[in-house]
DRENGU-548034 format. One record per residue: residue number from 1; x, y, z of N, C-alpha, C, O, CB in turn. Coordinates in Angstrom, 3 decimals. Each point is the difference from the previous one (the first is absolute). Glycine has a CB too. Example, Ala and Ser with C-alpha at 12.3 -4.5 7.8 and 13.67 -1.06 7.14 Angstrom:
// residues 2
     i        n.u        n.v        n.w       ca.u       ca.v       ca.w        c.u        c.v        c.w        o.u        o.v        o.w       cb.u       cb.v       cb.w
     1     13.190     -5.690      7.800     -0.890      1.190      0.000      0.900      1.200      0.000      1.036     -0.019      0.665     -2.928     -1.154      0.581
     2      1.542      2.223     -1.966      0.820      1.190      0.060     -0.770      1.090      0.730      0.509      1.108      0.169      0.675     -1.736     -2.314
END
This chain:
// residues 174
     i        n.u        n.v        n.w       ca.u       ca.v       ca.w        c.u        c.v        c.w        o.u        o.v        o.w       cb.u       cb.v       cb.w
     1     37.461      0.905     59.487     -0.961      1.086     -0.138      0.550      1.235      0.696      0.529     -0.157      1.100     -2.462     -1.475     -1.211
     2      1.861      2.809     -0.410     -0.076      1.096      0.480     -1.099      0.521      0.722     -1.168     -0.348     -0.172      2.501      0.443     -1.346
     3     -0.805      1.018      2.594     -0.738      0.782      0.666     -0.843      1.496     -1.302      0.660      0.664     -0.799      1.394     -1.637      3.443
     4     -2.966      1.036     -2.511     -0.450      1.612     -0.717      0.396      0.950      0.621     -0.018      0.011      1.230     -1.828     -0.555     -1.974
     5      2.339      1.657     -0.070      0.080      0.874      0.838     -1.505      0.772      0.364     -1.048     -0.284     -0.579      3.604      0.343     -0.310
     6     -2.422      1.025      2.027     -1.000      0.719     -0.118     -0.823      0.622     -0.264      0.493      0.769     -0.826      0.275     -1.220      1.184
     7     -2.012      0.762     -0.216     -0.357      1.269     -1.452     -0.674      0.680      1.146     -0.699     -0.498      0.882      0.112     -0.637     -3.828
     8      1.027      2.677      2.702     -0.226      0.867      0.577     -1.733      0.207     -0.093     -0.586      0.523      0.947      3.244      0.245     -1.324
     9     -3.335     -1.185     -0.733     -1.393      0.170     -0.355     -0.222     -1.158      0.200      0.638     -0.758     -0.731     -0.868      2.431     -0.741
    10     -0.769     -2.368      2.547     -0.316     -0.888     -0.140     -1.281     -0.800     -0.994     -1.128      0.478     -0.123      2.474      0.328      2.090
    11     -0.833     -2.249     -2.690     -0.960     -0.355     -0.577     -1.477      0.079      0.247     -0.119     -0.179      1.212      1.874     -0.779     -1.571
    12     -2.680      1.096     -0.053     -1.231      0.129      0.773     -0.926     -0.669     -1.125     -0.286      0.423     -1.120      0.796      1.907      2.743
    13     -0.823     -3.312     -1.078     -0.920     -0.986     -0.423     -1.338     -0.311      0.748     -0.171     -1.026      0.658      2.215      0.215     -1.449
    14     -3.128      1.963      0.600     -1.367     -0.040      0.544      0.410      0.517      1.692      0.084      1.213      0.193     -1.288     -3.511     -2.089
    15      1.383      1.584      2.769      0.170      0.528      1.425      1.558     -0.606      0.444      0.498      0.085      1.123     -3.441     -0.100     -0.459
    16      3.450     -0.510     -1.672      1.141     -0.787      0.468      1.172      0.852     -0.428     -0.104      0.496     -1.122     -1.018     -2.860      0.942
    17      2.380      2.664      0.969      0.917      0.857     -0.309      1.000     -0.839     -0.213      0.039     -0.997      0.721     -0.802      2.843      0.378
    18      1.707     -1.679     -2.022      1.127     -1.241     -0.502      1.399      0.890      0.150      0.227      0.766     -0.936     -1.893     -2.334     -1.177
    19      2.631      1.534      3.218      0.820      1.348     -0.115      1.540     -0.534     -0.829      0.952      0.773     -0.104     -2.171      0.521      2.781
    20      1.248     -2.583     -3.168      0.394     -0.344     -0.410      0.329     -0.096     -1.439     -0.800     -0.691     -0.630      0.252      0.391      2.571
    21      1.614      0.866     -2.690     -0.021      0.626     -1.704      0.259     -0.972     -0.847      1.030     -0.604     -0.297     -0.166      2.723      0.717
    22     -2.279     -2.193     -0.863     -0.012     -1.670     -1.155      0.036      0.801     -0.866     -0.307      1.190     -0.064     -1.137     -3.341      0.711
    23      2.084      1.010     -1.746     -0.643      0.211     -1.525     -1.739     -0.264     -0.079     -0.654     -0.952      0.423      3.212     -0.037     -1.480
    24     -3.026      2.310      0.296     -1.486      0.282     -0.047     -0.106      0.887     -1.197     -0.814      0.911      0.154      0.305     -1.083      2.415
    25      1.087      0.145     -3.658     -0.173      1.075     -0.937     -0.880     -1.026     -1.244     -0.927      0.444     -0.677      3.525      1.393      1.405
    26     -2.083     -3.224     -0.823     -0.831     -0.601     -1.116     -1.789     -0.350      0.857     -0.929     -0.572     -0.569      3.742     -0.809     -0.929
    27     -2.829      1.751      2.477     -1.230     -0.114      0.393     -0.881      1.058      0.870     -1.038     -0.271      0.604      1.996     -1.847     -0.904
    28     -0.297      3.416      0.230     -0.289      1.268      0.995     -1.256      0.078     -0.611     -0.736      0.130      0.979      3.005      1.302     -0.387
    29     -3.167     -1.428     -1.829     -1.004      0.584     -0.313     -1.313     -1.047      0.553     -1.183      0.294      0.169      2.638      1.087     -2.259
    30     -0.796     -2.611      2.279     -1.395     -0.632      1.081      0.091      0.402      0.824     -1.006      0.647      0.289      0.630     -2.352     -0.652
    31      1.806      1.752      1.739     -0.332      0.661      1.208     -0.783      1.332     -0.382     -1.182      0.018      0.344      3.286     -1.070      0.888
    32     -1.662      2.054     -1.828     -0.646      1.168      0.265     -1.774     -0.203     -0.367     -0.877      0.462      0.731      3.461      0.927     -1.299
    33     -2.785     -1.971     -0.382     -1.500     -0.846     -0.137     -0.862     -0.276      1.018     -1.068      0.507      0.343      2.068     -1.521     -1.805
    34     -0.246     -0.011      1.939     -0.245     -0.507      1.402      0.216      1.099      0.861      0.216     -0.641      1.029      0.463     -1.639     -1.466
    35     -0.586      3.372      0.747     -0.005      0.769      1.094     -0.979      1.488     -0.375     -0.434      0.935      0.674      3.057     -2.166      0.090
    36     -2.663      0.908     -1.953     -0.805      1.459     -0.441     -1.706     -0.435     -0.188     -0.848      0.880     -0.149      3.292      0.269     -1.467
    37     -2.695     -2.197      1.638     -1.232     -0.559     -0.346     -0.392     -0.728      1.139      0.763      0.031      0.965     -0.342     -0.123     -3.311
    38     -1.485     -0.572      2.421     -0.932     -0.743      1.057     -0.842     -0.943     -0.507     -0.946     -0.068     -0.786      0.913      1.892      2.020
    39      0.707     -2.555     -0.504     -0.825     -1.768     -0.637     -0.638     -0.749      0.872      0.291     -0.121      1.190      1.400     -0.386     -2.599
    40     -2.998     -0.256      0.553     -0.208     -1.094      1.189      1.265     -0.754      0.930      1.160     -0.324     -0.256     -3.157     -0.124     -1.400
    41      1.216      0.369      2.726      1.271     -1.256      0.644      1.000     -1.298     -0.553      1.108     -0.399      0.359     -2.820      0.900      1.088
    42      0.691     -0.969     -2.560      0.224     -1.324     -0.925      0.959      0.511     -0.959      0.967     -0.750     -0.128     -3.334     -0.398      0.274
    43      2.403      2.372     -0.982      0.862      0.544     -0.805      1.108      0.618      0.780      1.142     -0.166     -0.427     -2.896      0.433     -1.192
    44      1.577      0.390      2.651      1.215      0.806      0.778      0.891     -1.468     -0.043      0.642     -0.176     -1.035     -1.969      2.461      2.999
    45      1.376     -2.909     -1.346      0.395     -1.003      0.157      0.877     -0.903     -1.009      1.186     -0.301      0.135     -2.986      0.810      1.204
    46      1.012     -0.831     -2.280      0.435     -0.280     -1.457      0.953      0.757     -0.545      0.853     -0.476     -0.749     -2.807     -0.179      0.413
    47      1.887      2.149      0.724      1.086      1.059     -0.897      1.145     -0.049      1.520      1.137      0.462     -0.088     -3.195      1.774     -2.025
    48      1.606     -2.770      3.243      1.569      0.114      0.556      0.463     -1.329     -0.400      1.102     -0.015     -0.548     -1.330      1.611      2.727
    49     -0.409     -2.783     -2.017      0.596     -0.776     -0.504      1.011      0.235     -0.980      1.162     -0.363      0.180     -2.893     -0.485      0.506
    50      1.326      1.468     -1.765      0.746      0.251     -1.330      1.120      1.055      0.461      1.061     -0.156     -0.604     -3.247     -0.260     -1.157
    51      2.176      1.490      2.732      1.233      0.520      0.217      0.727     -0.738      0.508      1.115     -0.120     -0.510     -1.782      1.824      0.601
    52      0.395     -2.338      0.878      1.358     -1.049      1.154     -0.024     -1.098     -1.472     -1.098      0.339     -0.442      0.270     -0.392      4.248
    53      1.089     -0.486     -4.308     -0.007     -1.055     -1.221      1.354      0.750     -0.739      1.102     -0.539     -0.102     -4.181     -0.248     -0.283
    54      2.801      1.888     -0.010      0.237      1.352     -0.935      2.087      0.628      1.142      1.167      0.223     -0.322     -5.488      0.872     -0.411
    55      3.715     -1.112      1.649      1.333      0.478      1.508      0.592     -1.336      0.083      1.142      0.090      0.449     -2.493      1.785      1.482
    56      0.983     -3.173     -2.213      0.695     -1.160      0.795      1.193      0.041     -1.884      1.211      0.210     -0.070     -3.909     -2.246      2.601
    57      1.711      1.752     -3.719      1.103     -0.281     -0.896      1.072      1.800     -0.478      1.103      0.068     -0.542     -3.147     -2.748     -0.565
    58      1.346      3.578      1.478      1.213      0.928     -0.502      1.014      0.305      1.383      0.707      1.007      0.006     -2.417      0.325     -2.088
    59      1.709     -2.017      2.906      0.821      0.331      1.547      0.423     -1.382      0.271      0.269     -0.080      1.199     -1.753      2.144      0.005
    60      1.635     -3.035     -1.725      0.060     -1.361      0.597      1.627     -0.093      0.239      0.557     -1.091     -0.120     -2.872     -0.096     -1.195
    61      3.020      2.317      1.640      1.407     -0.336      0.400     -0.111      0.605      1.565      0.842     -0.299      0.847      0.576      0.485     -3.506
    62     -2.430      0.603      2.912     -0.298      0.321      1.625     -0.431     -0.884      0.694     -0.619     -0.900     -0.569      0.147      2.731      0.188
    63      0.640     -1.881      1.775     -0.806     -0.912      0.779     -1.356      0.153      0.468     -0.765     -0.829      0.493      2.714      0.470      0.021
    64     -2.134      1.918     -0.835     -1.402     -0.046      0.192     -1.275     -0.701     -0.646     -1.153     -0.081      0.421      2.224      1.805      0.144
    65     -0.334     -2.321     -2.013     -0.851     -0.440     -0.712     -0.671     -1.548      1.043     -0.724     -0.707     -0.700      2.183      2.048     -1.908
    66     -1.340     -1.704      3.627     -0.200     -0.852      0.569     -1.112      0.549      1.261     -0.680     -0.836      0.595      3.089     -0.273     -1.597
    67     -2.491      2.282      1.266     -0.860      0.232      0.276     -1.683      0.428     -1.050     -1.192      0.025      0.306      3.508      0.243      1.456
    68     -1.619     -0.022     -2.918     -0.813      0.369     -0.850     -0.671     -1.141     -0.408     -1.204      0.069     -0.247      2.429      1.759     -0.290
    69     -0.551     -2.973      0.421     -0.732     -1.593     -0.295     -1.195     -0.857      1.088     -0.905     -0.796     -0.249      3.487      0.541     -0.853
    70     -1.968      0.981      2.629     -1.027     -0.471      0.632     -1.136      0.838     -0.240     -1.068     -0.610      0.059      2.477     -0.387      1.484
    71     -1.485      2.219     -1.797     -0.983      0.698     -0.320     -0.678     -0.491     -1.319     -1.210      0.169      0.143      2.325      1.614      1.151
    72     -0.821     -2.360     -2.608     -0.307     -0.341     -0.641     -0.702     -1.273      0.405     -1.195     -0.013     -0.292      2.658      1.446     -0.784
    73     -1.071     -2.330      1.582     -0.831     -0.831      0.781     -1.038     -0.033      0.386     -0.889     -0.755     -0.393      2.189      0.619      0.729
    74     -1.381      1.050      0.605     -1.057      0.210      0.844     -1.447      1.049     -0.993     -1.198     -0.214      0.182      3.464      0.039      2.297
    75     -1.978      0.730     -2.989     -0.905      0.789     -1.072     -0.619     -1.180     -0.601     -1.197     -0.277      0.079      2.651      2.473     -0.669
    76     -0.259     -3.094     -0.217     -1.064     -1.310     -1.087     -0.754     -0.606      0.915     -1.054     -0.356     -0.527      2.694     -0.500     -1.301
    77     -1.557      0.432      3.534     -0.983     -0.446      0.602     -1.305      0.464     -0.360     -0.926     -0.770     -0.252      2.448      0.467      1.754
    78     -1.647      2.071     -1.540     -0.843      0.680      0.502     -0.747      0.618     -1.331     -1.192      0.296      0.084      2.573      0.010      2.260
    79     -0.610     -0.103     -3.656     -0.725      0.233     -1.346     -1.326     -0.894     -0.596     -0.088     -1.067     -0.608      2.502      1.789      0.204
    80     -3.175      0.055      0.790     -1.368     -0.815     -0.370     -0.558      1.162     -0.835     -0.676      0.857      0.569      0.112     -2.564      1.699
    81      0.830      1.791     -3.708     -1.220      1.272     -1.070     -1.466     -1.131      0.188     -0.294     -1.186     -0.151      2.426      2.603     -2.636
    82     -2.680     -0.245      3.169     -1.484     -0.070     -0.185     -0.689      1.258     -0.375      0.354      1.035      0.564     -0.287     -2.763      1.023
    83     -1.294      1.765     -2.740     -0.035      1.536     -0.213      0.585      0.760     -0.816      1.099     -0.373     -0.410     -1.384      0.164      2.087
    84     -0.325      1.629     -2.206      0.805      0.005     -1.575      1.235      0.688      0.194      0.237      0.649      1.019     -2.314     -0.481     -2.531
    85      2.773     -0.281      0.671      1.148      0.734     -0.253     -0.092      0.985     -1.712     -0.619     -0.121     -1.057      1.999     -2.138      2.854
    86     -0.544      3.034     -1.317     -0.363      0.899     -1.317      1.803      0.116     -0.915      1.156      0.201      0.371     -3.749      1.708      1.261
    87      2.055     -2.113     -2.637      1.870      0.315     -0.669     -0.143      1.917     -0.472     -0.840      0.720     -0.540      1.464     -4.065     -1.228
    88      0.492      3.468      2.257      0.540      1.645     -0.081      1.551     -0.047     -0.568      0.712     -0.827     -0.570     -2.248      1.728      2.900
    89      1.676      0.724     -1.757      1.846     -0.145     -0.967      1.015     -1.003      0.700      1.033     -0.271     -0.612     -0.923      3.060     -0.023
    90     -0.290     -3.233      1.609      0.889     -1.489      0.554     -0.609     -1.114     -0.346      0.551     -0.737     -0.817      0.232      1.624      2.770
    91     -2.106     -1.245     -1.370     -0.448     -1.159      0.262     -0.538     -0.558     -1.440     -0.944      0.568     -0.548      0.460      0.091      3.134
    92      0.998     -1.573     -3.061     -0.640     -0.848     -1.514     -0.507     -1.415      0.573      0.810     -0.647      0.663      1.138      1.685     -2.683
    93     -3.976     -1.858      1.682     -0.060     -0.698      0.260     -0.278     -0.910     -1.059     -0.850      0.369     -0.811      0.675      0.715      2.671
    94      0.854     -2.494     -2.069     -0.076     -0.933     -0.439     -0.929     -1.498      0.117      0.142     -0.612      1.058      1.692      2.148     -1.049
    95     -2.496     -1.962     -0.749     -0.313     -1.603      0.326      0.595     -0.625      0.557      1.174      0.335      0.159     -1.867     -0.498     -1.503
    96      0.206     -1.075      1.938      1.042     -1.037     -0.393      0.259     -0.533     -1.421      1.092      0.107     -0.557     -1.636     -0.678      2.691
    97     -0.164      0.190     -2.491     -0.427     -0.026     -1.764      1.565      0.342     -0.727      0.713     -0.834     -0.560     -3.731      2.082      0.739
    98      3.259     -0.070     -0.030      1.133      0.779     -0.205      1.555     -0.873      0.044      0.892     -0.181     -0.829     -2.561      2.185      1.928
    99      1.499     -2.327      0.019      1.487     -0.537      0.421     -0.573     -1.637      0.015      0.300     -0.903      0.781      1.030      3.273      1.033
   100     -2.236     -2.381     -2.946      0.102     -1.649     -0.039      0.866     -0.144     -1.442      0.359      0.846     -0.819     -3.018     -1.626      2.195
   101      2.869     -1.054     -1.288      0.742     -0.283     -0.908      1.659      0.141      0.553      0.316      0.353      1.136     -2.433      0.385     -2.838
   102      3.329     -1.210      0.291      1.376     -0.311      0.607      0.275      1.453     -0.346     -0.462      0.904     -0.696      1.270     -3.694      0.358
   103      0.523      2.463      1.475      0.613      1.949     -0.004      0.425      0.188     -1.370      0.489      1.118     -0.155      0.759     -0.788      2.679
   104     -1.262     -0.881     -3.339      0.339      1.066     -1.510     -1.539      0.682      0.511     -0.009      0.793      0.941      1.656     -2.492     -3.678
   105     -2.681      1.386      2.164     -0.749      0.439      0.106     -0.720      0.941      0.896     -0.847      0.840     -0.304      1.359     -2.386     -0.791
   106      0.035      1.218      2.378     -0.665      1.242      1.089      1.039      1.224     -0.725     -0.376      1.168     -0.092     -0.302     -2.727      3.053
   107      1.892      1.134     -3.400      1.332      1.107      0.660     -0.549      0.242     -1.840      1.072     -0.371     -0.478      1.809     -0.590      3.147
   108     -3.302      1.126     -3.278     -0.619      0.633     -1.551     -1.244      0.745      0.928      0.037      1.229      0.072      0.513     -3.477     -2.572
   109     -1.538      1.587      3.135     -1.194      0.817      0.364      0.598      1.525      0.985     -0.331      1.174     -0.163     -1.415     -3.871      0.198
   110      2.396      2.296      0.646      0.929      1.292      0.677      1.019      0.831     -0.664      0.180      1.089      0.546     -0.395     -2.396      1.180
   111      0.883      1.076     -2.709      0.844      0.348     -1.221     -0.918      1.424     -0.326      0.179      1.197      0.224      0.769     -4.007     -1.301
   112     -2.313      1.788      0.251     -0.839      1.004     -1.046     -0.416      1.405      1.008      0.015      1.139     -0.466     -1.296     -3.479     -1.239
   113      0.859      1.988      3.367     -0.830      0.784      0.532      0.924      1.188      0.801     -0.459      1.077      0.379     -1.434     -3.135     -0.315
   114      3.297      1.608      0.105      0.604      0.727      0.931      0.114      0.889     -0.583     -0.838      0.875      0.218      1.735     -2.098      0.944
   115      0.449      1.581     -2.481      0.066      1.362     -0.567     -1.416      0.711     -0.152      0.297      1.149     -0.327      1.810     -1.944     -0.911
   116     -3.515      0.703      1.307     -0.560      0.857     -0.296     -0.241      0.543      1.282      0.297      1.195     -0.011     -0.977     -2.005     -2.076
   117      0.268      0.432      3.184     -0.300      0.102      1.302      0.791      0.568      0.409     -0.357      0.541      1.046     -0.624     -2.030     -0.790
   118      2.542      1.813     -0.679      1.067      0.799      0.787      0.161      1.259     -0.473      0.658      0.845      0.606      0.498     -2.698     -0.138
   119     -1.753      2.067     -1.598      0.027      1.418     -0.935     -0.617      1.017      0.523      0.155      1.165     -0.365     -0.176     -2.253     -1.498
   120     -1.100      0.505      3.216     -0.381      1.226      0.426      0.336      0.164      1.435     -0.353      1.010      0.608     -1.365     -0.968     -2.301
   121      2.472     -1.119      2.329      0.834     -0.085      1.317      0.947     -0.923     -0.403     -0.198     -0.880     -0.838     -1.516      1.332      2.608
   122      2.952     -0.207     -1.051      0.953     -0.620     -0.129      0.264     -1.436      0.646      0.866     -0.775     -0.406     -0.389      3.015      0.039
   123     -1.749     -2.598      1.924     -0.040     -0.791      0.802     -1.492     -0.409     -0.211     -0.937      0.775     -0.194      2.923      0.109      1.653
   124     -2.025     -2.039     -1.396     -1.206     -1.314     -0.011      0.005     -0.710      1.072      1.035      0.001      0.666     -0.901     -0.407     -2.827
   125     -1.309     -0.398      2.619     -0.091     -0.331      0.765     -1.201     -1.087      0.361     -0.945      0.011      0.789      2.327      1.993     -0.737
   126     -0.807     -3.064     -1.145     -1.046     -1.190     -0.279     -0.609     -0.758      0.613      0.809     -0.673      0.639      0.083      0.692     -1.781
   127     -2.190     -0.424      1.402     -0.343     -0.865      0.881     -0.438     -0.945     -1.112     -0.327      0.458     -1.095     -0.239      0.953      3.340
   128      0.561     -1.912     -2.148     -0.291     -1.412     -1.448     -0.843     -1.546      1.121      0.330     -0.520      1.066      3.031      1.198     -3.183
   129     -4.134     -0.838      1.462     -1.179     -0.882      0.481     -1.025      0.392      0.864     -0.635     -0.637      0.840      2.098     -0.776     -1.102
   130     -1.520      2.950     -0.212     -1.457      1.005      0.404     -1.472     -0.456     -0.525      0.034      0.496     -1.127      1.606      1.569      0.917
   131     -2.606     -2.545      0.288     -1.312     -0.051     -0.548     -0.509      1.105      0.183     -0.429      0.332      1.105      0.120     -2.365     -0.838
   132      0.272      2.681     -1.155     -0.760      1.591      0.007     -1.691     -0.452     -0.293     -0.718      0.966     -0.259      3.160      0.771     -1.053
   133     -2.826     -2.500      1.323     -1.664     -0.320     -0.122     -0.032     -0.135      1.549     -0.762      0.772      0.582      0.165     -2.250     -3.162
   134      1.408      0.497      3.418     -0.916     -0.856      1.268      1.111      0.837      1.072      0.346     -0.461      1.088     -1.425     -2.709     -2.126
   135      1.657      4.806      0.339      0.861      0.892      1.218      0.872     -0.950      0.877      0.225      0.377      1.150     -2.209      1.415     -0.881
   136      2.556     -3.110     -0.731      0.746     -0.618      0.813      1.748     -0.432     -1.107      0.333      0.130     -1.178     -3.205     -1.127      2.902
   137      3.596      0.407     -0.306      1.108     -0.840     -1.127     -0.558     -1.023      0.264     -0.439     -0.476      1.046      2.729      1.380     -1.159
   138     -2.212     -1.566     -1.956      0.055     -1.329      0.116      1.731     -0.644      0.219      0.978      0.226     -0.711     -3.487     -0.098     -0.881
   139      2.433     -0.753      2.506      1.250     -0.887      0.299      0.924     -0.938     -1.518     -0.309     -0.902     -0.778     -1.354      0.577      3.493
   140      2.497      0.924     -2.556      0.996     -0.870     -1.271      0.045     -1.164      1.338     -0.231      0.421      1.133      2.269      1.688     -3.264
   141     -1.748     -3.484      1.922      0.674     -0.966      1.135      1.338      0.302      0.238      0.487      0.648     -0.927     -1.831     -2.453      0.333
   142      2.247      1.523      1.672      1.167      0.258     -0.432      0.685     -0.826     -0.172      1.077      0.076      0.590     -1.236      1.398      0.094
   143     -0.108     -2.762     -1.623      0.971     -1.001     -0.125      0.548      0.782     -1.986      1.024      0.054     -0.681     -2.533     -2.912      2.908
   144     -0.196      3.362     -2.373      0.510      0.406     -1.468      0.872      1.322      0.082      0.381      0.645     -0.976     -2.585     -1.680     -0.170
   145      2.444      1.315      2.422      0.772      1.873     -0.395      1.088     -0.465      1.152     -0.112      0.654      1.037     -2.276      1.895     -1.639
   146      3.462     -3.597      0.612      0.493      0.596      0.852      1.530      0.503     -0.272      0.435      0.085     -1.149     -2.167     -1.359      2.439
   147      2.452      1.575     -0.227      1.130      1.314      0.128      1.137     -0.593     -1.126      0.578      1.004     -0.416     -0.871     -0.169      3.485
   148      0.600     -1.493     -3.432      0.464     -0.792     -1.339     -0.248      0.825     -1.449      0.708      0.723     -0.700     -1.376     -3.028      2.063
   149     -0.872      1.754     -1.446     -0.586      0.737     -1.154     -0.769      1.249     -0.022     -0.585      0.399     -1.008      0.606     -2.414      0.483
   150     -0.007      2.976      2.296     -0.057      1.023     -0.250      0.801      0.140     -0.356     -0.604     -0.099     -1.067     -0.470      0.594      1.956
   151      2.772     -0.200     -1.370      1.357      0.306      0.162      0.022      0.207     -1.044     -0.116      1.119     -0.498      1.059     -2.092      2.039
   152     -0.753     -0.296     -2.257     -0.516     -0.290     -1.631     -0.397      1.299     -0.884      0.492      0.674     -0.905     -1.559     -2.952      1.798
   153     -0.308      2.227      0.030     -0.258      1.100     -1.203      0.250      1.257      0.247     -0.012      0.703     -1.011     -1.560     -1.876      0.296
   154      1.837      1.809      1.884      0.439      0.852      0.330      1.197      0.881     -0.805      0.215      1.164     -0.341     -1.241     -2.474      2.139
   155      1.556      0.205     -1.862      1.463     -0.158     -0.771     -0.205     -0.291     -1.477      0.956      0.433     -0.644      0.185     -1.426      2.747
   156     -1.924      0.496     -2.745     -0.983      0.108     -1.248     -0.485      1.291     -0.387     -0.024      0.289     -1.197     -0.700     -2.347      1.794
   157      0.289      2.957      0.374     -0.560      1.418     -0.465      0.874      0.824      0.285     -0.123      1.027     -0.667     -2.000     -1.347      0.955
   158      3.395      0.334      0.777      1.148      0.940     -0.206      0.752      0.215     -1.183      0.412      1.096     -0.379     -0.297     -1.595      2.353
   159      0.112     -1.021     -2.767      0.638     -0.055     -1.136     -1.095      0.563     -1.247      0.608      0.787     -0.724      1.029     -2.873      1.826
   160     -2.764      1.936     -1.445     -0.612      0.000     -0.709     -0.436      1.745      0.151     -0.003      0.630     -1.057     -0.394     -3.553      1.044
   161      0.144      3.457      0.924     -0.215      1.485      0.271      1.254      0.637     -0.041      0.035      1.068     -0.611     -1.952     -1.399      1.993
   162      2.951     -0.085     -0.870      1.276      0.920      0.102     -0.035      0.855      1.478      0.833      0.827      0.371     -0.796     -0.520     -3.244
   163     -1.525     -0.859      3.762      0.310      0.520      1.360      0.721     -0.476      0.634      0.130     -1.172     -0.351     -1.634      1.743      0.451
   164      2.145     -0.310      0.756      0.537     -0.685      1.395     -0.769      0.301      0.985      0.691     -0.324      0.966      1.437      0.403     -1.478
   165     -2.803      0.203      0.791     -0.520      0.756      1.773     -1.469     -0.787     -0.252     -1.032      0.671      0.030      2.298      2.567      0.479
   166     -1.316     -4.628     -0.749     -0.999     -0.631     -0.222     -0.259     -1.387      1.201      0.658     -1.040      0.036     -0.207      2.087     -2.725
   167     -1.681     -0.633      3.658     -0.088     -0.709      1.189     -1.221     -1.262      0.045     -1.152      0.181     -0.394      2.126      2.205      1.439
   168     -0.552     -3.445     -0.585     -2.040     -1.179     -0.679      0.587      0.081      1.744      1.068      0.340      0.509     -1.965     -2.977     -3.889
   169     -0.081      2.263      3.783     -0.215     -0.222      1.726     -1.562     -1.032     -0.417     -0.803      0.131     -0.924      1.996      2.955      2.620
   170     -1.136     -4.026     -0.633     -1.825     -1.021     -0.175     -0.097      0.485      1.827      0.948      0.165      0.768     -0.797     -3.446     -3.109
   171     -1.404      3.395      2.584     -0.584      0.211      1.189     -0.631     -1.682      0.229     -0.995     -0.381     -0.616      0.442      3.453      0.289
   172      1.239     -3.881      1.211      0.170     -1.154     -0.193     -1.523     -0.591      0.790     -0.360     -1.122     -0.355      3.402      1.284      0.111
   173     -3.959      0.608      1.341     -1.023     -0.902      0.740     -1.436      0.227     -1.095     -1.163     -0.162      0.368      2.316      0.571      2.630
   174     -0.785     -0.063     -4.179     -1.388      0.375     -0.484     -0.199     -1.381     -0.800     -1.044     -0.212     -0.616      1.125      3.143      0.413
END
């Protein structure tokens, strides 16, 4: 692993300064999201999750990414959505419903929905197993989602979209 070099501007992620110069360009429009807006505690949370997730796979030749993992850690302790959430130009919310069934099928249900959702931002930012009736997540288990067959399909909708800069992360205590 390499050292980063410096960045004269430091990263700034909510109150946290990162002076360290990652790759952040396939994901700059959540940080700036995340810093221009104000969220419950339960969502702040959720959207850093998704940046350190977002810093560990486009930097994973630094060593900092090892500090970035304990931080990832410690957040899934603490992610508890309770309460509504609203979808805007980042945030898109999903069923579980949605991502049921085998990954042909989730990675077709995400296929059909992504190109339209990106036409009016370039960055998404899915939470999938939202109950928008009872304002909570319903829990996927994670024996049915795990890091295997997130990968899977991940790699299912890069090929099938023609994106690359395509991230599944599971928030594992829900």
């Amino acid at each position: 692993m390499q050292e980063p070099p410096i960045n004269e501007e430091p990263l700034i992620i909510g109150n946290l300064k990162i002076l360290n110069k990652l790759n952040i360009d396939m994901f700059s429009p959540l940080i700036d999201y995340f810093n221009e807006n104000e969220f419950p505690p339960s969502i702040s949370k959720l959207l850093i999750y998704g940046i350190f997730c977002c810093l560990i796979k486009y930097n994973d030749n630094f060593p900092i990414k090892i500090l970035f993992k304990e931080i990832i850690k410690k957040l899934n302790e603490e992610i508890r959505i309770n309460g509504e959430i609203k979808e805007d130009k980042i945030i898109e919310l999903k069923s579980s419903s949605y991502i049921s069934g085998n990954n042909k099928q989730i990675t077709k249900n995400l296929t059909e929905d992504i190109p339209k959702k990106i036409k009016e931002n370039s960055f998404k930012f899915y939470i999938l197993g939202y109950d928008e009736k009872g304002k909570q997540i319903d829990p996927v288990t994670s024996n049915k989602f795990n890091d295997e067959r997130i990968n899977k399909i991940a790699e299912s909708l890069k090929e099938e979209l023609k994106i690359e800069n395509i991230v599944l992360n599971k928030v594992s205590n829900q």
